[in-house]
Every structure is written in structure tokens, then in C-alpha cells.
C-alpha atoms as one frame of an Amber mdcrd trajectory, in Angstrom:
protein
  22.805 -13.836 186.037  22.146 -12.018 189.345  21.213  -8.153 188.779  19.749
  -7.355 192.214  20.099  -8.781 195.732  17.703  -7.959 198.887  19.137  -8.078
 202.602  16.009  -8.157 204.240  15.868  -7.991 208.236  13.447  -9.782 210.746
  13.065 -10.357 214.665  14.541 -13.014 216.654  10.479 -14.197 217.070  10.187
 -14.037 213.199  13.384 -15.811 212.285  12.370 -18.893 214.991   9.103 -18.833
 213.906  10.389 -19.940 210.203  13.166 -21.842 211.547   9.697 -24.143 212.506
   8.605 -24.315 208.892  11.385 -24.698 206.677  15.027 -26.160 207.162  16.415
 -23.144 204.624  15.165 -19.504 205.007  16.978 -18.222 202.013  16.434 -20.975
 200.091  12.239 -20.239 200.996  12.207 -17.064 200.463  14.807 -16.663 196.866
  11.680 -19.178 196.117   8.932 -16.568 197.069  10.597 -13.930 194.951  11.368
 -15.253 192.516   8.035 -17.396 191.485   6.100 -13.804 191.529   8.601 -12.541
 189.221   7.736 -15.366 187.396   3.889 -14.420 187.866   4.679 -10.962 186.784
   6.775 -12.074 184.005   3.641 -14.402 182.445   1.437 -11.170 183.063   3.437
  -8.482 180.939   3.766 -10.943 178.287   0.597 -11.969 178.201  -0.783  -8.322
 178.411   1.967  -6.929 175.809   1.160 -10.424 173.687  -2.516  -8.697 173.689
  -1.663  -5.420 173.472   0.284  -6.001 169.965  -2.256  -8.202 168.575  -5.091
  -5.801 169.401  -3.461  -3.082 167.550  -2.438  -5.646 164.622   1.377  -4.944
 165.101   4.377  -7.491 165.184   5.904  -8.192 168.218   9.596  -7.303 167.230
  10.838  -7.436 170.917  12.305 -11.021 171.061  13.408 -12.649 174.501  11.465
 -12.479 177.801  13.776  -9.226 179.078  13.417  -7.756 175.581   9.488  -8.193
 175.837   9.201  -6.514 179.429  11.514  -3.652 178.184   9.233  -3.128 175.531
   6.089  -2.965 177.359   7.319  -0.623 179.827   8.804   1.670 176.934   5.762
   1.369 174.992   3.566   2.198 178.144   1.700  -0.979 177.924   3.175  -1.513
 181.945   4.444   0.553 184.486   5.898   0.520 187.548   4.049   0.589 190.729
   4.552   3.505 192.464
């Protein structure tokens, strides 16, 4: 399930430049994005995991989007500003 799209823009140099490293652009950079979501996804577990543990409480949030809500709404994460 898709809940955001980017339209991001670059230069004529910029887009020939990549057009001499990979035979897909979108497909190259969907794969940036999303493997540091994937990063940051391991990382809020992992912290919220620790978190929950450390204070010796169950970890009722069950799912990976359940767990990241849950860290944000229990201030174990925020977001960058």
C-alpha cells in the first residue's frame, strides 16, 4: 500500500549523468528510499524493543506500523525537525 509519493526534480546534467549508471532511475532511486526506511524501520524497533525491556514493560504494540506509532507516541522517537 502506497501512502506517500515524491516528484523530485533534477538538471538535464544530473538526469544524463544517471542515465550512465543505471538503465531505470525510478526504479534506483524507489530502491534508495525505500532501503533507509527500512534502516529506520530496524532502528525504532530496535530502540523501542530496548526501550520496553529497560523499563520491564510488554510490548503491546504488535505489527511493524503499530511499533513505530508507538514509539513516536510514547516519545521514545521523534521526528527530525
Amino acid at each position: 500500500m502506497i501512502h506517500t509519493s515524491y516528484t523530485v526534480g533534477i538538471t538535464t546534467a544530473e538526469y544524463k549523468a544517471l542515465q550512465s549508471v543505471t538503465t531505470d532511475q525510478k526504479l534506483w532511486l524507489e530502491n534508495a528510499i525505500q532501503n533507509r526506511a527500512r534502516i529506520a524501520i530496524e532502528n525504532i524497533q530496535t530502540t523501542y524493543t530496548n526501550y520496553k525491556i529497560n523499563k520491564g514493560e510488554a510490548i503491546t504494540a504488535v505489527g511493524t506500523t503499530a511499533i513505530i506509532e508507538a514509539a513516536y507516541a510514547e516519545g521514545v522517537v521523534g521526528i527530525v525537525t
